[in-house]
C-alpha positions as CSV (number, residue, x, y, z in Angstrom):
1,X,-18.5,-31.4,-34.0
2,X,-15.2,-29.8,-32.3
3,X,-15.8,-29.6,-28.5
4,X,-16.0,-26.3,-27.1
5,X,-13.4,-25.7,-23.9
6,X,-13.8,-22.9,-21.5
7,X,-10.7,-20.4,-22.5
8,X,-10.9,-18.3,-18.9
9,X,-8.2,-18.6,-16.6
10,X,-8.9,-20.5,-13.7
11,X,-9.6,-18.2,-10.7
12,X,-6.7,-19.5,-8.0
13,X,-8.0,-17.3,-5.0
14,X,-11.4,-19.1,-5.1
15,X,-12.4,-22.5,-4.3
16,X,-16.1,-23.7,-4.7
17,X,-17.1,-20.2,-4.2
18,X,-15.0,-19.5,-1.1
19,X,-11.9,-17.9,-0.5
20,X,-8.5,-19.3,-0.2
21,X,-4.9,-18.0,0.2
22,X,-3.2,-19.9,-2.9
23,X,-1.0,-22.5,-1.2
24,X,2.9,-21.8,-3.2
25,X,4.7,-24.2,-0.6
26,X,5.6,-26.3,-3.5
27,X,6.9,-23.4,-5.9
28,X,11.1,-22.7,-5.2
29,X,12.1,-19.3,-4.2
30,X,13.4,-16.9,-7.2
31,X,14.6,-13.9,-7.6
32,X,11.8,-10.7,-8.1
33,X,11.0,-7.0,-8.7
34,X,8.5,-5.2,-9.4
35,X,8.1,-1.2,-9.7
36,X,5.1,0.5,-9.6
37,X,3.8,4.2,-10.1
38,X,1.0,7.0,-8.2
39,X,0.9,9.9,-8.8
40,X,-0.3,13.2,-6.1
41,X,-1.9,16.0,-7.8
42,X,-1.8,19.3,-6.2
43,X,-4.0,22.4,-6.0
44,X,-2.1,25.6,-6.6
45,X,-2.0,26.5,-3.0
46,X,-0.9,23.3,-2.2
47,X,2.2,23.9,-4.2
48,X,2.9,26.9,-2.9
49,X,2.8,25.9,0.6
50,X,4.9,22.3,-0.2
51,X,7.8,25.1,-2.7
52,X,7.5,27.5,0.6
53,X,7.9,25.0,3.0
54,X,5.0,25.9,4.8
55,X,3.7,22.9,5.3
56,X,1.8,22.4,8.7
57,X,2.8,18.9,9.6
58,X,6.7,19.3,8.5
59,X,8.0,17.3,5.1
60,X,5.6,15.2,3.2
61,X,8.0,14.6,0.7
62,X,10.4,12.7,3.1
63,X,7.5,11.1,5.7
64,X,5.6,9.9,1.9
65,X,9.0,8.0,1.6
66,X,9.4,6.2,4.7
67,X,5.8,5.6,4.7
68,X,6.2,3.8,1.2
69,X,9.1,1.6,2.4
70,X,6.9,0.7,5.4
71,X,3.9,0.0,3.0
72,X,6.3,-2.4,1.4
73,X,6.3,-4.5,4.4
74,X,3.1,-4.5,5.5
75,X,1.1,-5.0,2.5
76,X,0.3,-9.2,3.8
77,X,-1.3,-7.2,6.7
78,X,-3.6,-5.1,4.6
79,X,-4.3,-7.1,1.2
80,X,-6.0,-10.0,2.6
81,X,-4.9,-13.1,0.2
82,X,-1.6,-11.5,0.0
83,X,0.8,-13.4,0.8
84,X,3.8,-12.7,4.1
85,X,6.6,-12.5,1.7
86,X,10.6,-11.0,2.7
87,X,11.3,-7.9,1.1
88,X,14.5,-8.1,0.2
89,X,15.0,-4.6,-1.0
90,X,12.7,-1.4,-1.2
91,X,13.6,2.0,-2.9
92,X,10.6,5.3,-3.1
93,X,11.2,7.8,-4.7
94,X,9.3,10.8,-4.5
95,X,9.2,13.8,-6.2
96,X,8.0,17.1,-7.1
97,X,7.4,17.7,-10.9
98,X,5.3,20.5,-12.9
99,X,2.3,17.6,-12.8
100,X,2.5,16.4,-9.4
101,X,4.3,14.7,-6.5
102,X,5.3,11.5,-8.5
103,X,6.2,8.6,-6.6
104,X,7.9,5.5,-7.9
105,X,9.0,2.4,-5.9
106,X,10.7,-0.8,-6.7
107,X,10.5,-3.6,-4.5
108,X,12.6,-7.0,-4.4
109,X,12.4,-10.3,-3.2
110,X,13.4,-14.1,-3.6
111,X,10.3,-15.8,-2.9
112,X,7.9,-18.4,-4.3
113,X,5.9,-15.6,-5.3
114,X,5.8,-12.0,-6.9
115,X,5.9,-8.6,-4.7
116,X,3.8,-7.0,-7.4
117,X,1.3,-6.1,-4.8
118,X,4.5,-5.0,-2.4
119,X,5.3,-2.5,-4.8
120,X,1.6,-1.2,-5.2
121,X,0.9,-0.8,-1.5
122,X,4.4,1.1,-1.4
123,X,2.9,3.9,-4.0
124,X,-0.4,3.7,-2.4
125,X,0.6,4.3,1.0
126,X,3.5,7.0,-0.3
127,X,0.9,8.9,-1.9
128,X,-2.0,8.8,1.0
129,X,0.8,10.2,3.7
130,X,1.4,13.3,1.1
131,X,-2.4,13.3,1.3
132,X,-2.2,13.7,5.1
133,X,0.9,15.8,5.5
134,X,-0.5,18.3,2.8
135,X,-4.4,18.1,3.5
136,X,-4.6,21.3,5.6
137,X,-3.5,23.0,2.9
138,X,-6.3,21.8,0.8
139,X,-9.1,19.0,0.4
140,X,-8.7,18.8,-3.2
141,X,-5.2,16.9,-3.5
142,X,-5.9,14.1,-5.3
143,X,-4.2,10.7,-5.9
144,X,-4.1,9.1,-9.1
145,X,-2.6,7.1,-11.9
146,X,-1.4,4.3,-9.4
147,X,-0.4,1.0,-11.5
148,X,2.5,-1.5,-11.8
149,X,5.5,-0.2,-14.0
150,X,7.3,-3.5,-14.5
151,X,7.8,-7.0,-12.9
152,X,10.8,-9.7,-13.4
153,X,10.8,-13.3,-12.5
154,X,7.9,-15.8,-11.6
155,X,6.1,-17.9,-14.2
156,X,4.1,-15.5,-15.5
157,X,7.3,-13.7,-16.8
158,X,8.9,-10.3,-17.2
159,X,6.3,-7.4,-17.6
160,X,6.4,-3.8,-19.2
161,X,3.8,-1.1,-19.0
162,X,3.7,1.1,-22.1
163,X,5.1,4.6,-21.8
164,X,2.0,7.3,-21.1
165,X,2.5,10.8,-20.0
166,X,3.2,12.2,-16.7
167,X,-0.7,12.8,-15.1
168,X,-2.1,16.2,-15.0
């Protein structure tokens, strides 16, 4: 009779029920990027106002972008078991296409550990400021389709997200 072993992946953020910030003191420094996607979809008067620049609040296009790079930084402050890591280089883009205000980023590091979640929070936050700079235009903007594109280095690996069409 084989013996039967418990295939789940150990959970690393919990210990004996409680949370714990994983401890990575012992892992070396590497070189990392990940590059994540959101997407902002707009009513038509929404559009209108953003292509006329009527917006009441000035450009959401260029505030979403500094808000991304700052979300990059910050997202230890706002994930809780994230850990503080140095971003060693950000880039957001965002842009206006026929299905939205996509926004990309692609964050860097050379830490112990990935800034997969660096380059989520950059999207995240990117897309809430186009929220804010474009809400008084309309309450039905709505932000979707946020998810990691790609990630290199770390044990886990490289990663790839298969292709999908642009959000609606």
């Amino acid at each position: 009779m084989s013996e039967r072993r418990d295939e789940s992946p150990q959970l690393t953020h919990f210990v004996g029920g409680q949370p714990r910030m994983v401890d990575v003191s012992a892992k070396a420094p590497s070189a990392r990027t990940a590059r994540a996607e959101a997407w902002v979809r707009l009513p038509p008067e929404s559009r209108a106002a953003l292509l006329a620049g009527q917006t009441p609040k000035g450009d959401p296009l260029s505030v979403a972008r500094l808000a991304g790079l700052a979300g990059s930084k910050r997202t230890a402050d706002l994930i809780f078991l994230c850990h503080p890591i140095p971003v060693t280089g950000a880039e957001v883009d965002v842009t206006l296409k026929d299905a939205g205000i996509h926004i990309t980023a692609l964050v860097k590091t050379t830490a112990p550990t990935g800034v997969e979640m660096e380059a989520l929070t950059a999207v995240t936050v990117a897309a809430l400021n186009v929220y804010d700079m474009l809400k008084a235009t309309s309450k039905a903007i709505e932000v979707s389709g946020v998810r990691l594109l790609s990630k290199t280095g770390g044990k886990s690996g490289d990663y790839q997200a298969a292709e999908r069409p642009p959000q609606p």
